[in-house]
C-alpha positions as CSV (number, residue, x, y, z in Angstrom):
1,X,38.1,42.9,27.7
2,X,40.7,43.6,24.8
3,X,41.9,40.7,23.3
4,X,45.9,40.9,22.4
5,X,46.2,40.5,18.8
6,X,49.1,37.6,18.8
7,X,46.7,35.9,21.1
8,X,44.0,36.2,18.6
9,X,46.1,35.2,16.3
10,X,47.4,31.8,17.8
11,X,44.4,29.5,17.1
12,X,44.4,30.5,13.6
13,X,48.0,29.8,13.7
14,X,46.9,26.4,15.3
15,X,44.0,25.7,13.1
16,X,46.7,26.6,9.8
17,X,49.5,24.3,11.4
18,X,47.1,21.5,11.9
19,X,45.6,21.5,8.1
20,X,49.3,21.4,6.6
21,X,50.1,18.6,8.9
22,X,47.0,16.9,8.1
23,X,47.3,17.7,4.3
24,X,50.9,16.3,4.1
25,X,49.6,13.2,6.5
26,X,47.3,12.7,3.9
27,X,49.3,12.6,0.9
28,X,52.2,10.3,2.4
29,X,49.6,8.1,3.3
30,X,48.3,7.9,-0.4
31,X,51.5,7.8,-1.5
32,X,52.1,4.8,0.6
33,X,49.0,2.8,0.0
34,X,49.5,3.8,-3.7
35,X,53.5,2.0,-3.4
36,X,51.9,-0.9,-1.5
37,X,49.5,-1.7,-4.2
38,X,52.1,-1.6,-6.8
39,X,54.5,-4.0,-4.9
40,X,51.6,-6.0,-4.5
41,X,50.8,-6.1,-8.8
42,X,54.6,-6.9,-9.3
43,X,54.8,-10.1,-6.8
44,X,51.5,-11.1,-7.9
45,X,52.5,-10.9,-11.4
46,X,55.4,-12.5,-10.7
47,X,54.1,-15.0,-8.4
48,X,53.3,-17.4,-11.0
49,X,56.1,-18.0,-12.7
50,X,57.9,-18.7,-9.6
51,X,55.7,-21.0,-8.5
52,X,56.4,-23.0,-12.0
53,X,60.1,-22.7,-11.4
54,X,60.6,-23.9,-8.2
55,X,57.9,-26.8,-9.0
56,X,60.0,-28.0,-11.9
57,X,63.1,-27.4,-9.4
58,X,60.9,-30.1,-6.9
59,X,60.9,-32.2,-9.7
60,X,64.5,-32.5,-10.2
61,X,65.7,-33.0,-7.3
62,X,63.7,-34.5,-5.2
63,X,65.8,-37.3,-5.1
64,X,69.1,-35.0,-4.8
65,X,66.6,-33.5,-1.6
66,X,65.9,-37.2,-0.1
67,X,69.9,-37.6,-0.1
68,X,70.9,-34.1,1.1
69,X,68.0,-35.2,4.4
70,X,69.9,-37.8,4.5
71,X,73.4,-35.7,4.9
72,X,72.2,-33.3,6.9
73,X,70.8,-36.0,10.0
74,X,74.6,-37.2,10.0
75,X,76.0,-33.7,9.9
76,X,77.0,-31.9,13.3
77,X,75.4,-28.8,15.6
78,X,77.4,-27.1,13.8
79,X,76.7,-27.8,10.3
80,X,72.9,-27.3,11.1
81,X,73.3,-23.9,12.4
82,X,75.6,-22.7,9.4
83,X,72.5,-23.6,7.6
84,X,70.0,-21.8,9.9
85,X,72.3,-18.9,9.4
86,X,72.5,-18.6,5.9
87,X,69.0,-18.6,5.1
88,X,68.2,-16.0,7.7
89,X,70.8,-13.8,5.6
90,X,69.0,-14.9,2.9
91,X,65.8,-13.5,4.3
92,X,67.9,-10.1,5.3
93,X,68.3,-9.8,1.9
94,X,65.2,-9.9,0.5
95,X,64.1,-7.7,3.1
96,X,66.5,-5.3,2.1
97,X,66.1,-5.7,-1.3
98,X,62.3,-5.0,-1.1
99,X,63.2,-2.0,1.0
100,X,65.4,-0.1,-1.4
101,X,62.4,-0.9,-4.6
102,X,60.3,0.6,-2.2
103,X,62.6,3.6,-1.3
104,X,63.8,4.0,-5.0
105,X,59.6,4.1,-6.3
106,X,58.9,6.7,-3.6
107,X,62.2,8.6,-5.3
108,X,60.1,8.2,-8.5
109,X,56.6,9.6,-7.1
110,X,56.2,12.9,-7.4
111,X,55.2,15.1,-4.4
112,X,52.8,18.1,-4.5
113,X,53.6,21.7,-3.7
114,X,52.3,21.6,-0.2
115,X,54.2,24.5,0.9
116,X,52.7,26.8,-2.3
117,X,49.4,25.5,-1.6
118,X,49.9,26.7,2.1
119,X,50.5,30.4,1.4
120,X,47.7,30.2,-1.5
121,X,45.1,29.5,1.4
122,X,46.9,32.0,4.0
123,X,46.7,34.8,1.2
124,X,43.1,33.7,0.0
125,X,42.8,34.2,4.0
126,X,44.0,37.5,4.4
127,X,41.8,39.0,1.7
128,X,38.6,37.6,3.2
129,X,39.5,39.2,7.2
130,X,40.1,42.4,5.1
131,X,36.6,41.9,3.3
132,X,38.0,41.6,-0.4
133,X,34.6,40.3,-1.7
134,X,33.5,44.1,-1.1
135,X,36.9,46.7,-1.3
136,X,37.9,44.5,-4.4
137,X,35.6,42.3,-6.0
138,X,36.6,40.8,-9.1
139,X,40.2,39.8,-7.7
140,X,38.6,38.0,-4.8
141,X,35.9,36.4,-7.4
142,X,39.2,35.4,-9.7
143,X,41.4,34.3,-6.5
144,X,38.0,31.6,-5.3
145,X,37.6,30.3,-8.4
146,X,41.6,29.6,-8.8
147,X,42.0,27.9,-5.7
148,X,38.5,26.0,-6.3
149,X,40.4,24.9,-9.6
150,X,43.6,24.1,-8.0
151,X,41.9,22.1,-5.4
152,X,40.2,19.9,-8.3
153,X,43.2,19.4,-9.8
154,X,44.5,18.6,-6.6
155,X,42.2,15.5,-6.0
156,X,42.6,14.5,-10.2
157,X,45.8,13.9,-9.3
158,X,45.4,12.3,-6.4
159,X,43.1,9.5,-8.2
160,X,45.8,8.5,-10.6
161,X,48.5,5.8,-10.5
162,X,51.6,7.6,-8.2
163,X,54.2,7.1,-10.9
164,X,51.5,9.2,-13.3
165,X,50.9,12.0,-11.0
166,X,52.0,15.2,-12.6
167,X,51.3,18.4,-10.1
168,X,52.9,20.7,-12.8
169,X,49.9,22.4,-13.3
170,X,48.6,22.6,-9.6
171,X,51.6,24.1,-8.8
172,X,51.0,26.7,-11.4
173,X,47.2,27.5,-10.1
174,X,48.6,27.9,-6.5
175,X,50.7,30.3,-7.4
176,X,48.0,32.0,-9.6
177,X,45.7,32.2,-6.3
178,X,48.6,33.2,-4.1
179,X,49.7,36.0,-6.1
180,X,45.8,37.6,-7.1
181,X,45.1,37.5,-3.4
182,X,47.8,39.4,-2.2
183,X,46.7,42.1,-4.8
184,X,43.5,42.0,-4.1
185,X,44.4,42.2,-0.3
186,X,46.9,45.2,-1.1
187,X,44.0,46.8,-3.1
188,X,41.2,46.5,-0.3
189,X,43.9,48.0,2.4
190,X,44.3,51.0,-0.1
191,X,40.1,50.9,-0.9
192,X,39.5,50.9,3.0
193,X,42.2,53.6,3.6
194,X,40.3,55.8,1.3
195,X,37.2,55.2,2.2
196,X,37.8,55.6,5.8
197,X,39.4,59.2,4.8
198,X,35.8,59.8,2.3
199,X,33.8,58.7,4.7
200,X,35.3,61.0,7.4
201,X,35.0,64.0,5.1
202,X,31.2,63.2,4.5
203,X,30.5,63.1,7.7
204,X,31.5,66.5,8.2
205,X,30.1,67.8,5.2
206,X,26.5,66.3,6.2
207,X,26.7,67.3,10.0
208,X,27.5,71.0,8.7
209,X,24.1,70.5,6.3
210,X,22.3,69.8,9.3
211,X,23.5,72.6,11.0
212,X,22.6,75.0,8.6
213,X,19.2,72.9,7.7
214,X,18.1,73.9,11.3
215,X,19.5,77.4,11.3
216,X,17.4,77.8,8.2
217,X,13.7,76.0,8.7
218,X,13.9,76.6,12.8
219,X,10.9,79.3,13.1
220,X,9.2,78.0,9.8
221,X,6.4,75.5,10.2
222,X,7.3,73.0,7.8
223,X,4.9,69.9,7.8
224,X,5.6,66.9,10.2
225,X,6.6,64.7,7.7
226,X,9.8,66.2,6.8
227,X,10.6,67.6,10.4
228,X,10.7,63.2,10.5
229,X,12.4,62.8,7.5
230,X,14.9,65.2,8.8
231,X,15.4,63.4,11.8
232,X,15.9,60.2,10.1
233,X,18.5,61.9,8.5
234,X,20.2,62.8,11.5
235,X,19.6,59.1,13.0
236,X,21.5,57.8,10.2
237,X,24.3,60.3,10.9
238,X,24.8,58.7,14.7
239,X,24.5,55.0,13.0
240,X,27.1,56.3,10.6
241,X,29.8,57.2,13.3
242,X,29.3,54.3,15.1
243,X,30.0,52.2,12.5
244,X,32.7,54.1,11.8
245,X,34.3,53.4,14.9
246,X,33.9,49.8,14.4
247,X,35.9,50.2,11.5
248,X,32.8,49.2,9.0
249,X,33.4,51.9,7.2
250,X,31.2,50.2,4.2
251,X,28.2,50.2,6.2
252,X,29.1,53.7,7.2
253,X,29.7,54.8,4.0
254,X,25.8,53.6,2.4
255,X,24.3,55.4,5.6
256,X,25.9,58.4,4.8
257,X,24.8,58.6,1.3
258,X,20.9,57.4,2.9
259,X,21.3,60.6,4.9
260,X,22.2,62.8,2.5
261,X,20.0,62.0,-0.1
262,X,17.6,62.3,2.8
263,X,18.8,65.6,3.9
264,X,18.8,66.9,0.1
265,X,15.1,65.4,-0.9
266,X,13.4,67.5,2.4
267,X,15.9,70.6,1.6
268,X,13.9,70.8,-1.7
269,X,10.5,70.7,-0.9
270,X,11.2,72.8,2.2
271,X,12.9,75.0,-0.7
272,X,10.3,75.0,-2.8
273,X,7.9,75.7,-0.5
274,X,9.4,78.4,0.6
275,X,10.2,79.9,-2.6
276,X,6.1,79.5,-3.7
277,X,5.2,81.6,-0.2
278,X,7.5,84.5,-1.1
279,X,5.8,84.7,-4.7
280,X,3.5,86.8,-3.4
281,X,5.3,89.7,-1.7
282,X,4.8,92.2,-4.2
283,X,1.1,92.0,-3.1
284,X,2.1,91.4,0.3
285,X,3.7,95.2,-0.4
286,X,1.2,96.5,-2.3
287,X,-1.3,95.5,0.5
288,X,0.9,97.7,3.2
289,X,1.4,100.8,1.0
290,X,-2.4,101.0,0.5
291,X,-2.8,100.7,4.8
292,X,-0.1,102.8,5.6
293,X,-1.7,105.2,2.8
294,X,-5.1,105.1,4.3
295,X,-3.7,106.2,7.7
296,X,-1.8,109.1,6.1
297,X,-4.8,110.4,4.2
298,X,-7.0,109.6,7.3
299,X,-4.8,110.8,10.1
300,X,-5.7,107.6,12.0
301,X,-3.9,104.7,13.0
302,X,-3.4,101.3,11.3
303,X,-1.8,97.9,12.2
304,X,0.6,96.0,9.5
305,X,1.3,92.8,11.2
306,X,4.5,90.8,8.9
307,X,4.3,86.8,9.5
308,X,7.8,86.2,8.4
309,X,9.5,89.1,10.5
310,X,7.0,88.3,13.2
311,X,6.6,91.6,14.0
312,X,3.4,93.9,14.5
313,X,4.1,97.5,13.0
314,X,1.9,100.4,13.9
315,X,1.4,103.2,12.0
316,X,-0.2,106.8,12.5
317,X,-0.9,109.6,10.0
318,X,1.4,107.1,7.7
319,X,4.6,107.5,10.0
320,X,6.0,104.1,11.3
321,X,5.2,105.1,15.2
322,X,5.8,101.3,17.3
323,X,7.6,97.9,16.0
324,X,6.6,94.9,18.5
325,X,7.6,91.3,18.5
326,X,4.5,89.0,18.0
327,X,4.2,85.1,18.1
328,X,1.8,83.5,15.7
329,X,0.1,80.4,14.8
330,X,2.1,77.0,15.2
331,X,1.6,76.4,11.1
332,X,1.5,80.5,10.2
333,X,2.8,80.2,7.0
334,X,0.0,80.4,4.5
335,X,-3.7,81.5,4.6
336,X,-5.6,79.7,7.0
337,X,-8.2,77.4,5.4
338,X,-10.1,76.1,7.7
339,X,-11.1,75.9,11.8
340,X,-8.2,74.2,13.3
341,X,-5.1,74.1,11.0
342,X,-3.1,76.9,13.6
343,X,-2.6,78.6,10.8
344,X,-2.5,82.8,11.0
345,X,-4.9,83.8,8.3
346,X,-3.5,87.0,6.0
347,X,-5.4,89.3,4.2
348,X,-6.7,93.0,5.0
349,X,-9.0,93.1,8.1
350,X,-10.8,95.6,10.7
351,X,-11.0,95.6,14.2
352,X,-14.4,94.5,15.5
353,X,-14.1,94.9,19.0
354,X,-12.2,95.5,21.8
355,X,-11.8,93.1,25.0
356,X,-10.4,94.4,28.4
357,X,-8.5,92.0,31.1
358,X,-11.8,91.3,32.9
359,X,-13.2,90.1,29.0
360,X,-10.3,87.5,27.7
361,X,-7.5,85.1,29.4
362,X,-5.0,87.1,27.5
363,X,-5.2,89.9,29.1
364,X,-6.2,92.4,26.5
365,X,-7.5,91.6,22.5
366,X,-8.5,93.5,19.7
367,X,-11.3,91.2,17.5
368,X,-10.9,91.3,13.5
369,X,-13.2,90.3,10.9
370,X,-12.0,87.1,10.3
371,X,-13.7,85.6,8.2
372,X,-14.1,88.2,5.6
373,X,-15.6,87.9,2.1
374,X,-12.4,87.1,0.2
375,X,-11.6,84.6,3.1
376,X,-15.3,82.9,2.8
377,X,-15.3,82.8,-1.5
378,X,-11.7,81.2,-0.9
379,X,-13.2,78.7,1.8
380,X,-16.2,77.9,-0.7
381,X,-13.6,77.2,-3.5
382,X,-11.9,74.8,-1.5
383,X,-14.6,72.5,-0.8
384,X,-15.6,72.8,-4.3
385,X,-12.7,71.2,-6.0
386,X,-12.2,69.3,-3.1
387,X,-9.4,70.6,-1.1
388,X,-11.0,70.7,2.1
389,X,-13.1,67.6,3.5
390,X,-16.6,68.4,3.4
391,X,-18.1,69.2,6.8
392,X,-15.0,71.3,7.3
393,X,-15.5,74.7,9.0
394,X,-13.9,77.9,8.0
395,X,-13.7,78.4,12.0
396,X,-13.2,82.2,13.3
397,X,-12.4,84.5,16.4
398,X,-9.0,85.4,15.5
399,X,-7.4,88.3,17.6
400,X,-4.5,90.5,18.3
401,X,-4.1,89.7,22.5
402,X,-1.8,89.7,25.2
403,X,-0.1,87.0,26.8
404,X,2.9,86.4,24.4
405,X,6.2,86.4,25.3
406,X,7.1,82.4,24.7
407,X,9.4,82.9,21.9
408,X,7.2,80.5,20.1
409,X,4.9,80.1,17.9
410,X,2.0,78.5,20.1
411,X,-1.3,80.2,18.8
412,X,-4.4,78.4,17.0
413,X,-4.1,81.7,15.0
414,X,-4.3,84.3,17.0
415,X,-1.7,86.7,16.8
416,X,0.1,87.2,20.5
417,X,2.0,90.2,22.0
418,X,3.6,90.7,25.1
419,X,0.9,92.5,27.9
420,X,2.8,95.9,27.8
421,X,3.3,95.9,23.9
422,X,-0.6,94.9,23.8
423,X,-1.1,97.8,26.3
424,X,0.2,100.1,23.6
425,X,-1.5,98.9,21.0
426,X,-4.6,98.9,22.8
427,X,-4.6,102.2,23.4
428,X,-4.1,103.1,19.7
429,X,-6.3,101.2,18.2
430,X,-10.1,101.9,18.0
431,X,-13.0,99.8,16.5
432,X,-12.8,100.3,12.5
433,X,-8.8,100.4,12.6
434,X,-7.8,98.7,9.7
435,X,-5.3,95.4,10.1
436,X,-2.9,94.2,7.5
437,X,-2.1,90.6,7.9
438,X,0.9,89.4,5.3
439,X,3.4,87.2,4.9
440,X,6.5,89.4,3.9
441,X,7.1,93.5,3.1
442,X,11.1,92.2,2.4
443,X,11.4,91.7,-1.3
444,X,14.9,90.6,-1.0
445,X,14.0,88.1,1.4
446,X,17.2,85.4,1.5
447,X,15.7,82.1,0.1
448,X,16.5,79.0,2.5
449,X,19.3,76.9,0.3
450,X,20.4,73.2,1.5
């Protein structure tokens, strides 16, 4: 449920109106105690010498007393309560008398700016709900430590005799603190306003890198570890907006720059990877003129099969007869190194053999060479230097089969065509047809940019 915001704002209200009146409690009751201990230093100071006085007063007439006893037995009712009456006026006097000193010292104490110090503390307020310490630092640092110093002044003062009291300067470090927390409130309303607005147009601006990210890297097999790192990224995003809507738009603000340095750190090695693969085309190209050469001279056919197009290109007598769409290994991109890593070897093979429906699950294959003698050298390099873990096995039985059609790539290497394109191809081929494996034949290739 939705709390109004006046009634939110009513036991702050409360809580505010309670410490003035407890604050101004506070210093009449000093102010009193202070008066009352004065007083108390005068007639004590003065207590003596009266004393002394009226002694020597005794003295005098104490016979003039005796007869004026005397007197006062044979006056009337009357007389006795003229008497009565005159020294209760007397009393009234000195009542009033001690009354007005009292009222005329309190004239004389000065009173702190109460009202000053109020609006100090309800300014020094408003910059901490607006969070200050972070949209504007140093004034909200400089506003603490001026009302921490008016508040010691506050009790310095308060410690000294009431007719000494000079709140001169308190006065001047309320206003100090009032005044630097209103700017520093005005200059975290303006801070928050523009970051809300930044933090808006960054989220944009990331959600449109992501976009494009997956647009870009969706049919590449980059490694699992930056498919996660990408995903954090795009966790951070959603944690972003959300705290967005809670109007923490500092929190949002640090996730969004988490997610893009993220997003910009796995663009770049995706990048570079990519970049390093197409390196090779112009032997990639060279590899497919010599095949497509062979079949002219031969009048035969010959397979060129391009990873990154995914496509399988036949050829005969050197004349582009067939283009079909083929789905590879899971991690294609590369040479495959070992038994396995799903990864689509490349290179120039043969076909070894040919298996019918009643042979293979995938309803028709053509067998290559794989391994051949540059993949085996390359395989014995590797565990060499150390590459590959020793025990590792160059594995083998990679085919051209039926059974595609996923729109994936799902092979442990194989290379997969749908069972009427394999029907085709099956028919063309013939044991000894050569089979060109590569990554690329597109020399302007579009490198992916983040």
């Amino acid at each position: 449920m939705k709390i109004p915001v006046s009634t939110r704002f009513q036991p702050h209200a409360f809580r505010l109106i309670k410490k003035v009146f407890t604050l101004y409690c506070q210093c009449m009751g000093e102010r009193i105690r202070a008066v009352s201990l004065s007083v108390q230093k005068i007639l004590s100071g003065i207590k003596p010498t009266l004393s002394r006085f009226f002694r020597h007063l005794r003295q005098r007439r104490l016979s003039a007393a005796k007869r004026t006893a005397a007197a006062v037995k044979k006056l009337p009712s009357s007389g006795q309560e003229f008497l009565k009456s005159r020294a209760l006026f007397i009393c009234v006097l000195a009542v009033a008398a001690v009354s007005s000193l009292f009222a005329f010292l309190c004239t004389l104490c000065p009173s702190p700016p109460l009202k000053t110090i109020a609006q100090s503390r309800i300014a020094l307020h408003g910059a901490r709900q607006i969070r200050g310490e972070i949209f504007a630092p140093d004034l909200f640092r400089t506003a603490e430590r001026q009302w921490e110093t008016a508040l010691s002044e506050w009790r310095h003062q308060n410690h000294k005799w009431f007719l000494a009291r000079d709140y001169q300067k308190l006065y001047r470090l309320a206003v100090e603190t009032r005044d630097i927390a209103l700017r520093c409130k005005e200059k975290s309303a303006q801070t928050g306003d523009s970051l809300k607005t930044k933090t808006l147009a960054e989220t944009a601006v990331i959600e449109k890198k992501i976009k494009h990210f997956e647009s870009q890297v969706q049919a590449l097999p980059i490694p699992e570890s930056l498919r996660k790192s990408f995903v954090r990224a795009e966790l951070m995003v959603l944690e972003s907006k959300s705290a967005s809507a809670r109007q923490d738009f500092v929190r949002s603000a640090a996730l969004l720059k988490s997610a893009r340095t993220l997003l910009d750190q796995t663009g770049r090695e995706v990048t570079g990877r990519f970049r390093s693969y197409l390196s090779n085309v112009s032997d990639w190209q060279r590899l497919a003129e010599e095949t497509i050469a062979w079949s002219r001279e031969n009048r035969d056919a010959a397979i060129v099969v391009d990873k990154m197009a995914h496509q399988c290109r036949i050829y005969q007598e050197g004349n582009l007869i067939a283009e079909f769409p083929v789905e590879l290994g899971a991690n294609w991109m590369g040479h495959k190194k070992m038994r396995g890593d799903r990864a689509t070897p490349e290179g120039r093979y043969t076909v070894m053999g040919k298996k019918g429906d009643w042979d293979t699950p995938y309803h028709k294959a053509l067998e290559i060479n794989y391994p051949n003698e540059e993949d085996i050298l390359r395989f014995e390099e590797d565990l060499k230097i150390g590459r590959l873990p020793f025990g590792t096995d160059i594995g083998g039985s990679i085919q051209i089969h039926g059974g595609g059609g996923r729109e994936t790539d799902w092979t442990n290497g194989c290379i997969a065509l749908k069972n009427g394109d394999m029907d085709l191809v099956f028919e063309w081929a013939r044991i000894g047809t050569p089979v060109v494996i590569i990554g690329s034949l597109n020399s302007e290739a579009p490198p992916v940019r983040f």
